[in-house]
C-alpha positions as CSV (number, residue, x, y, z in Angstrom):
1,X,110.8,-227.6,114.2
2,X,110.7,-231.2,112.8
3,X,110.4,-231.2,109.2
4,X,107.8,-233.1,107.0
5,X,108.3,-236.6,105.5
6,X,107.5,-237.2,101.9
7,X,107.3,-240.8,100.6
8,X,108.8,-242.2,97.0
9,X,105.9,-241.5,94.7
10,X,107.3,-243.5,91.3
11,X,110.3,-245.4,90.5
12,X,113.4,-243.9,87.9
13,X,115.7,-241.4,87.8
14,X,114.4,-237.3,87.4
15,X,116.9,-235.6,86.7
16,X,116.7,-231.7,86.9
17,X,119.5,-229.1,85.8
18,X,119.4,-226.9,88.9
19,X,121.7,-223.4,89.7
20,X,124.8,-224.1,91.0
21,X,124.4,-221.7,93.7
22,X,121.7,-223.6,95.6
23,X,122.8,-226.7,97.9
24,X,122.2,-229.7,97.0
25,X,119.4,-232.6,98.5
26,X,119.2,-236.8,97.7
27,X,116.1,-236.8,94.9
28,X,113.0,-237.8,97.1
29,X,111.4,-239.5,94.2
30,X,114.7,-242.5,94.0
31,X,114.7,-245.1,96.7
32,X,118.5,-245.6,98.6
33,X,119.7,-248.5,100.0
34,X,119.6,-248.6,103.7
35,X,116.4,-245.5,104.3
36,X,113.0,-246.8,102.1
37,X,109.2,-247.0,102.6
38,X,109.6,-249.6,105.7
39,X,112.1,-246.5,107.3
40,X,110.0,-244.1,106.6
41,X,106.4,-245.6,108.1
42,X,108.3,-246.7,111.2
43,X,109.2,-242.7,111.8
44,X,112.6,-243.4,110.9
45,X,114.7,-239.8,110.3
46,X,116.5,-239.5,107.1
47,X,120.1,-238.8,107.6
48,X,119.6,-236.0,105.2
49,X,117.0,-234.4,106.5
50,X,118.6,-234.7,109.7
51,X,121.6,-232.5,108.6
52,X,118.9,-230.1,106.9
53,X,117.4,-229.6,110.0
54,X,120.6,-229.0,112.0
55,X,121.3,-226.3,109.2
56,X,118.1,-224.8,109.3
57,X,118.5,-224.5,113.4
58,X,122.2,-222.9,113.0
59,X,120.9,-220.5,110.4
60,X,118.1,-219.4,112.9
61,X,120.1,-218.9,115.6
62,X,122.7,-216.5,113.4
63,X,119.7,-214.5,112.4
64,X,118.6,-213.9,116.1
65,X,121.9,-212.7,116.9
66,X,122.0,-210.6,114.0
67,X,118.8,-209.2,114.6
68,X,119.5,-208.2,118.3
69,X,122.8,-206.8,117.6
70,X,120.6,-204.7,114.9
71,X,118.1,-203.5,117.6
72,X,121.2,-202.2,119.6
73,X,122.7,-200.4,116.8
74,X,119.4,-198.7,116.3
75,X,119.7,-196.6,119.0
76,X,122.8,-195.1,118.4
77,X,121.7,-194.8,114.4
78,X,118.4,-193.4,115.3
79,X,119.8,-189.9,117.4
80,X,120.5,-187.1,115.9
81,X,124.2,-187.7,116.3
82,X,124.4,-190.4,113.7
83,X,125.7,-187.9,111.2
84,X,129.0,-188.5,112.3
85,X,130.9,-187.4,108.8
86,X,134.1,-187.6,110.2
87,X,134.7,-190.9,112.6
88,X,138.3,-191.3,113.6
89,X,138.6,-194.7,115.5
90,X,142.7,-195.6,115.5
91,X,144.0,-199.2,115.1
92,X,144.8,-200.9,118.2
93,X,145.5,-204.1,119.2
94,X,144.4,-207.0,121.7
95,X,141.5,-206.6,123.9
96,X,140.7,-204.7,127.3
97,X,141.0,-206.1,130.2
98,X,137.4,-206.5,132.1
99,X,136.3,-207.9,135.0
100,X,134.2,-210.7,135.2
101,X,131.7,-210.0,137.9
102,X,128.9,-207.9,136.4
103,X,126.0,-206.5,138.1
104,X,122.3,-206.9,136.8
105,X,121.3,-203.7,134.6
106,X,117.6,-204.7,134.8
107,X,117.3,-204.1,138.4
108,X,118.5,-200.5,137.6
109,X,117.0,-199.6,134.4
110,X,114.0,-202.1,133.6
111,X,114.2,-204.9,130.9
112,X,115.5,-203.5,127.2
113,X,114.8,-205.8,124.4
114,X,117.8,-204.4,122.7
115,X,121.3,-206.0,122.8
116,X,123.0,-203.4,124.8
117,X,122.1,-200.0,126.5
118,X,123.9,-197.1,124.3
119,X,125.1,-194.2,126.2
120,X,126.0,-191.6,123.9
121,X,128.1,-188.2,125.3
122,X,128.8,-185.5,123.1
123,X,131.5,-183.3,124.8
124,X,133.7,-180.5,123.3
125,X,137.6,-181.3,122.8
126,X,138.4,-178.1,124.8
127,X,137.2,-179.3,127.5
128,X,137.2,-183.0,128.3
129,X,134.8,-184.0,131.3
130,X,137.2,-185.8,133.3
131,X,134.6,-186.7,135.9
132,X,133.1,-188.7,133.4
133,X,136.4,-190.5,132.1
134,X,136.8,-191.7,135.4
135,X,133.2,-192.9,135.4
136,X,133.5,-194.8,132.4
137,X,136.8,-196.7,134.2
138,X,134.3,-197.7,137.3
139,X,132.0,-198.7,134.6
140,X,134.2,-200.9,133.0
141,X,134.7,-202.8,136.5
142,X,131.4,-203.5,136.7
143,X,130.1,-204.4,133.8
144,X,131.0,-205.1,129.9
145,X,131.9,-202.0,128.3
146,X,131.7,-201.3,124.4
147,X,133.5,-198.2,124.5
148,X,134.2,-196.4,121.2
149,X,135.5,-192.8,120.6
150,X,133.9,-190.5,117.6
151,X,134.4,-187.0,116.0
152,X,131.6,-185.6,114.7
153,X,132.2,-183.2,111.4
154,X,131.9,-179.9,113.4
155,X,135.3,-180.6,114.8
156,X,138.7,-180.1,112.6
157,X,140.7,-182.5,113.9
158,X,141.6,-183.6,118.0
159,X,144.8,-184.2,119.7
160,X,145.5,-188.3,119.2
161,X,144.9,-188.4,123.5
162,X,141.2,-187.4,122.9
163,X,140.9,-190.4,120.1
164,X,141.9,-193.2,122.8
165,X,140.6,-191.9,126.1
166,X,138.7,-194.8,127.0
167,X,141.5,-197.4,125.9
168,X,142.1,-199.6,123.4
169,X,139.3,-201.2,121.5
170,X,137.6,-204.6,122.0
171,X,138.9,-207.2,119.8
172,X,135.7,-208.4,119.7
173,X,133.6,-205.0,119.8
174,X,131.5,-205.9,116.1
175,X,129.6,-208.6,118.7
176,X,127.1,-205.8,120.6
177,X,125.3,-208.7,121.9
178,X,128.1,-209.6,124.2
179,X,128.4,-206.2,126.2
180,X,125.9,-205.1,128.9
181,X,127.0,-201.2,128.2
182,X,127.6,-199.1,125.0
183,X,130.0,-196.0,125.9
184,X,129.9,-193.4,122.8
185,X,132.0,-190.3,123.6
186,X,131.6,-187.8,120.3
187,X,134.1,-184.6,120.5
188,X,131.1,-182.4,119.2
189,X,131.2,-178.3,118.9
190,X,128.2,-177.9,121.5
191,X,128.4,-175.4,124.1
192,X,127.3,-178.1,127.5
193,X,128.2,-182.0,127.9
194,X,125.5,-183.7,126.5
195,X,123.9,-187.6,126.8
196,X,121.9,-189.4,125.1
197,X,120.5,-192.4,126.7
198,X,117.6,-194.9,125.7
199,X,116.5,-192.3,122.9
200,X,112.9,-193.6,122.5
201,X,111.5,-193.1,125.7
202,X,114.4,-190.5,128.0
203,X,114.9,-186.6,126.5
204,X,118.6,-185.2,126.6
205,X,120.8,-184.7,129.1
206,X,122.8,-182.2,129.7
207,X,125.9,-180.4,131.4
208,X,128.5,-182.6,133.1
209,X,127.5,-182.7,136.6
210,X,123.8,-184.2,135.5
211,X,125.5,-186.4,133.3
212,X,127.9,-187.9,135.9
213,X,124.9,-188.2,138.5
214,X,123.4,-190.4,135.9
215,X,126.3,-193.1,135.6
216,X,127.1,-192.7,139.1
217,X,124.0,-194.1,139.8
218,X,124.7,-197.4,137.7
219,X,127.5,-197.6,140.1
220,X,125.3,-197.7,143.5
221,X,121.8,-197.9,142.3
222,X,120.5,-197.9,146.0
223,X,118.6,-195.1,147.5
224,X,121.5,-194.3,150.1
225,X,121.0,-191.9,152.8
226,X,118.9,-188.7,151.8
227,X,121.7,-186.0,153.7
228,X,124.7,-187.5,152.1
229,X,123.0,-187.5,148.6
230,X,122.6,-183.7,149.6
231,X,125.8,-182.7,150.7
232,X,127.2,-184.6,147.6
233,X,124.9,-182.9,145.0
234,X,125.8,-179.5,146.8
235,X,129.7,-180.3,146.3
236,X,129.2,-181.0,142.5
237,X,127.3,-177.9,141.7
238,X,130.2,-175.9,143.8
239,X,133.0,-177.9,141.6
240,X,131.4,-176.9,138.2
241,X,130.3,-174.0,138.9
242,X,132.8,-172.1,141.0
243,X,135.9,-174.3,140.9
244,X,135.2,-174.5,136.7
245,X,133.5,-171.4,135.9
246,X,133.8,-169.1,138.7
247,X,137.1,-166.1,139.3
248,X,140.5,-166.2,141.1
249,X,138.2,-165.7,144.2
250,X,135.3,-168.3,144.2
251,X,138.1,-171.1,143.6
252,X,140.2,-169.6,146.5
253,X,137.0,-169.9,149.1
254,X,135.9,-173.6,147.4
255,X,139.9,-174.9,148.1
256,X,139.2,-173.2,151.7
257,X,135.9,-175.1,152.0
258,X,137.2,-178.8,150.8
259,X,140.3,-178.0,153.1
260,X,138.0,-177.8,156.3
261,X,136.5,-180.4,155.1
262,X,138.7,-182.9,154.2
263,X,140.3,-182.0,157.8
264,X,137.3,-184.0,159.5
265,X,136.9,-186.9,156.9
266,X,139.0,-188.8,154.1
267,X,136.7,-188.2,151.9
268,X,134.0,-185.5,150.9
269,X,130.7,-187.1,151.4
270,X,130.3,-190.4,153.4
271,X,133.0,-193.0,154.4
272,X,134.5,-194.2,150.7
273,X,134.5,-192.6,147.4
274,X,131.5,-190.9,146.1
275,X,130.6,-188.7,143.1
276,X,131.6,-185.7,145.0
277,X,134.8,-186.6,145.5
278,X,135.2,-187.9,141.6
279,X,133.6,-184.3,139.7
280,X,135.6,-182.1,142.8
281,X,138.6,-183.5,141.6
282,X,138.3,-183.2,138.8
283,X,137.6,-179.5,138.8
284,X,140.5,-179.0,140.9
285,X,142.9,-180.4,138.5
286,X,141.4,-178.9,135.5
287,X,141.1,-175.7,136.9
288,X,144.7,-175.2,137.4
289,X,144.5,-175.1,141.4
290,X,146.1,-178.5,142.7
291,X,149.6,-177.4,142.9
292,X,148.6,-174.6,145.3
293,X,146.2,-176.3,147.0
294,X,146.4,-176.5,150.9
295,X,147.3,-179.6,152.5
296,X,144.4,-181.8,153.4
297,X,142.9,-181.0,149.6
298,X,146.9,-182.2,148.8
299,X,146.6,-184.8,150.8
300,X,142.7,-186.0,149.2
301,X,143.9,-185.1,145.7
302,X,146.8,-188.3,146.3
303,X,144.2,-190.9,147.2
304,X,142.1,-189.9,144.4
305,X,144.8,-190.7,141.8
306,X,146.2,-194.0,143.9
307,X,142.9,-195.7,142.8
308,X,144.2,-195.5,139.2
309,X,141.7,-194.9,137.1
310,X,141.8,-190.4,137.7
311,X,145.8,-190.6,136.2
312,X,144.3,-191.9,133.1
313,X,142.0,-188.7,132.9
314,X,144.7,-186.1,134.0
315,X,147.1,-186.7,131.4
316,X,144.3,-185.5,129.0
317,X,145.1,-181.9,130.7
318,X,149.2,-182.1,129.7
């Protein structure tokens, strides 16, 4: 915005004895060589005001960063997790490696006017939701990730693992407004995984498998085919809830099942990796059953871990 001009009114000197704390401008009132009345009626721009100007503009743009980093922080401030008494965030050094590609978030979740979309997990120590570690790795090779690691005050202390599950932190992570995704795990005593996501207008979410369906889908946003979506949501409800939760005998019929059908196809649902293959794995390692498992579920469990980011999630379990 161009400022206004203001013309020498009188002749002499005013002097005023002004705090040293404010920044200092020519007196308008005393004519200088080189910028007088002819300057300023031919629209002439006074060196001085020129630099004001160029302040004022700098200044302006530092507030609208400020202000949308602000918005962003809001939303993780603003949830009923923000009473995080006890926040454990280790030292580390030098910045994550991202990719550069990045996909467009808008298309998949509408326009935000905040400076980053906060996903926020609350998850027990016990019992670390691999499925979603290995998530938050495909994440991270799609977009720009702000990933930090909490513990909220009903937990004691965690294992030093837990505190740097999803890597080293940014160098740069106190600039929201660069990152397209905030990823908040807090080790929390609840009883199911919970998320948190876009608190204003979306209620809770909660138990792992729901939560993984939901990040998952910022992975491959497109409808997809209706059967395969089936037969995948069918295999993560068998994972949690018989591989996880079930006896000596429901995980002995599910390691039957994925060996027939892993003997047909590489992988569990469709022709690459999907989120069935991602939460059953999971489930297998955590339940204790890969070393016995039978051979194509052996075999399936290996290309799982060769795309890297599942060994990263495992050694949580040692």
């Amino acid at each position: 915005m161009p400022m206004y001009q203001v013309k020498p009114i009188s002749g002499g000197d005013i002097k005023i004895d002004l705090p040293t704390c404010m920044y200092k401008l020519p007196n308008v009132h005393t004519p200088r060589s080189g910028f007088g009345e002819h300057a300023h009626q031919n629209g002439e721009l006074d060196p001085a005001m020129q630099a004001l100007e160029a302040r004022q503009d700098k200044i302006l743009r530092r507030l609208y960063e400020l202000k949308a980093a602000v918005e962003g922080l809001a939303k993780t401030v603003t949830t009923p997790d923000a009473d995080l008494d006890a926040t454990t965030i280790p030292p580390q050094g030098g910045a994550s490696t991202m990719l550069t590609g990045t996909a467009d978030l808008d298309s998949i979740l509408g326009k935000d006017p905040g400076a980053l979309r906060d996903i926020v997990i609350n998850a027990h120590p016990s019992r670390p939701p691999l499925s979603l570690l290995v998530l938050h790795g495909l994440l991270c090779q799609r977009y720009r990730v702000l990933s930090t690691v909490h513990v909220h005050s009903s937990i004691p202390a965690v294992p030093p693992e837990l505190l740097t599950c999803l890597g080293p932190r940014h160098a740069h992570s106190y600039a929201r407004q660069h990152f397209q995704l905030g990823f908040t795990l807090i080790w929390k005593d609840v009883p199911k995984t919970q998320m948190k996501f876009s608190v204003q207008t979306m209620c809770p979410v909660e138990g792992e498998g729901n939560v993984a369906r939901f990040l998952f889908g910022l992975l491959s946003p497109g409808p997809g085919d209706a059967a395969t979506a089936t037969l995948s949501d069918a295999w993560v409800d068998t994972a949690l809830f018989q591989l996880s939760e079930g006896g000596a005998k429901e995980r002995t019929a599910v390691l039957r099942a994925l060996n027939a059908a892993l003997g047909q196809s590489a992988w569990l649902a469709g022709a690459e990796l999907s989120l069935a293959d991602i939460v059953c794995a999971c489930c297998v390692h955590q339940s204790g059953s890969a070393p016995s498992a039978p051979p194509n579920v052996q075999r399936w469990l290996k290309s799982c871990e060769n795309l890297g980011h599942f060994r990263q999630a495992y050694a949580l379990l040692h």
